[in-house]
C-alpha positions, 0 to 999 in steps of 0.5 A: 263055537266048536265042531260038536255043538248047538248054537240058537241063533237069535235075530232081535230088535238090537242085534244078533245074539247066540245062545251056545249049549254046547253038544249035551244042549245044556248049561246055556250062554248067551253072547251079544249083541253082535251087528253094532246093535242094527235089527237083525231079522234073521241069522243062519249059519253053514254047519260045515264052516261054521260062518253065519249070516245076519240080515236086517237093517230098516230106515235108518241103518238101511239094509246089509247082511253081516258075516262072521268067520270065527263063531261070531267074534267078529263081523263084517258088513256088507251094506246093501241100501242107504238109510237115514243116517246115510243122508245125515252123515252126508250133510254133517261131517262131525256125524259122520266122523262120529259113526266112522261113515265111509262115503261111496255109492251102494249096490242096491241105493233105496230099492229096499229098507231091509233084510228079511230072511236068508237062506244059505244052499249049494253054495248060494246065499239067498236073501229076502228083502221088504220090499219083497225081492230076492238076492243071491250071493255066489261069493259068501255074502261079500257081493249081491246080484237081483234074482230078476226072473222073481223080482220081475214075475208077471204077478208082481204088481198085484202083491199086496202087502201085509201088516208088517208090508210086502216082505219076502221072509221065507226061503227054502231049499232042497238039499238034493237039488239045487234047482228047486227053491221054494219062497213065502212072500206076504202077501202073496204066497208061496213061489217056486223055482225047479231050473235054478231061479230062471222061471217061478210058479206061482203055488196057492192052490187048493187040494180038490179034496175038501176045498174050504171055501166062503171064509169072509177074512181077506186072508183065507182061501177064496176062489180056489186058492189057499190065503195069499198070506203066508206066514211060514213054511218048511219042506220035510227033510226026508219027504220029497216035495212034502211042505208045511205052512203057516198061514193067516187063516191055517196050517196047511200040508202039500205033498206035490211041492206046493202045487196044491194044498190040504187044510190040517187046522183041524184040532187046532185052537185057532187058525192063526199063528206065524211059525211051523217047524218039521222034525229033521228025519220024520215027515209026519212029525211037526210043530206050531205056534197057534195064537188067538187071533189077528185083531183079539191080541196075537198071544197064546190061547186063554193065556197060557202057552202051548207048542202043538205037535203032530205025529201023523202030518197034521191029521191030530194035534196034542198040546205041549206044555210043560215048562212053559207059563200056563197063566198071565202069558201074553207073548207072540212068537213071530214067523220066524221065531222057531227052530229045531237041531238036527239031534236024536232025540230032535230040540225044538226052540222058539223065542218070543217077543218079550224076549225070552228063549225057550227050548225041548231037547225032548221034541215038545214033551218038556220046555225049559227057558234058556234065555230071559230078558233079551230084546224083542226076538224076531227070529230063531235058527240052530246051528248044528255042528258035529 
């Protein structure tokens, strides 16, 4: 991994995995697995250092983030839960012998399973867990500390889970501020902090204007608040408090830090899909993943893929497909499968479920494959070096 270089970062069912296209974004190498095969639900990494982060683990491996220091040739483990195989090396010392287990307490013993999502900002590392909490680490990733004020909010108990359970899976962050944070929790919708975690808004609210209303799906907006089950969000980078959403049942656009939000699903061939994703220097400029449902099969429309993109903040879509399977498509491209570079033209990235990854360095206008056959993906970044 050098100074001046793209790296996909990719979270899969059997580990982390990097897909290196050096600084013209061409000539694509995958590496992996990486993580001694744990699944991994998300990877970041810090531009400046170059040390990435993977999170994951599930019932039997139990929780913990990896960490890399040298571009991802080796990693350490910072184990967070027990799982499974923490009883079984217990009660069986030639399994323990056989997996190198190291016996001692846990920081964290059951209080979660996995690792959903990381988030790495003015020198904190924030983790997302399932069940829903929130971490923060002040030294890298070595130590983990509970964000109480969130993990305690007075609306805790009536977080409900979605289909893959109450799962903290978005965190965003201001790179101007480091007081304001912004979380995406299913289901319960979007948090937010502006004094540094030690208070949370809870921010679901509909715009007044236009205000849809009397949808029947128990994910969509009702009461005056958009649908609880949010699927993913990303601030725009040169937009002030401007957010983007993936809902259950929409795509939606906040101008006011998410106090209040306007339906922009218009145009779109449905209203369900997982990832949304913003252009690094325009904020009107932004990509999705629609699907065609949640109960007719979670794939492309008419089965034939397509990334759609937004020029002017949601208000018109176009469908962008070219290089990607117009026929017989049936994969899912999941919450946090999609990503894009920080370059001029912007590359955009998303990995699907059956395990390929696909890349425009021509922001959507063309798609190439550049990775095939790996693991069910289930998260995307880039790291941007130069």
């Amino acid at each position: 991994m050098t100074a001046d270089s793209v790296t996909v970062l990719v979270g899969t069912t059997k580990g982390a995995f990097l897909v290196s296209g050096g600084s013209k974004r061409e000539g694509w190498s995958v590496s992996g697995p990486f993580c001694d095969g744990w699944p991994i639900n998300h990877v970041v990494g810090d531009p400046d250092t170059g040390t990435l982060w993977a999170g994951g683990g599930g019932e039997w491996h139990g929780a913990g983030v990896w960490r890399s220091q040298d571009g991802g040739k080796t990693w350490e483990l910072a184990k967070l839960t027990k799982g499974t195989m923490d009883e079984w090396a217990a009660n069986d010392p030639d399994f323990a012998a056989m997996i190198n287990w190291k016996d001692g307490p846990l920081p964290f013993g059951d209080a979660f399973s996995q690792i959903w999502s990381l988030g790495y900002a003015h020198g904190t590392l924030y983790a997302g867990t399932k069940p829903a909490k929130l971490l923060k680490s002040a030294d890298g990733g070595k130590t983990w500390e509970h964000v109480e004020s969130l993990n305690e909010h007075p609306s805790s108990d009536s977080w409900n889970p979605g289909a893959a359970g109450l799962v903290l899976h978005t965190i965003v962050s201001d790179p101007d501020n480091s007081e304001k944070l912004w979380l995406g929790i299913s289901a319960a919708g979007v948090f937010a902090t502006e004094d540094g975690g030690k208070s949370w808004e809870r921010r679901n609210r509909l715009s007044n204007a236009g205000a849809c209303d009397g949808h029947d799906h128990p994910a969509a907006p009702r009461d005056g608040e958009i649908g609880h089950c949010v699927h993913n969000m990303m601030r725009a980078p040169a937009g002030g408090d401007l957010l983007y959403q993936q809902n259950h049942h929409g795509v939606w656009r906040s101008a006011d830090g998410g106090r209040s939000w306007d339906d922009i699903t218009a145009g779109l061939p449905s209203t369900f899909g997982f990832p949304i994703c913003v252009h690094p220097r325009d904020p009107d400029t932004l990509w999705t993943m629609p699907l065609n449902g949640d109960s007719v099969g979670r794939y492309p429309p008419d089965a034939a893929a397509a990334v759609w993109r937004s020029r002017d903040g949601g208000k018109s879509w176009q469908d962008m497909r070219d290089g990607l399977p117009q026929e017989a498509c049936f994969f899912t491209v999941l919450r946090q499968a999609m990503a894009r570079d920080g370059r001029d033209p912007a590359g955009v990235y998303f990995g699907t479920n059956s395990g390929s990854v696909f890349a425009s360095i021509d922001e959507g206008d063309s798609w190439q494959e550049i990775a095939r056959h790996m693991p069910t993906i289930l998260a995307v970044e880039v790291l941007d070096r130069r």
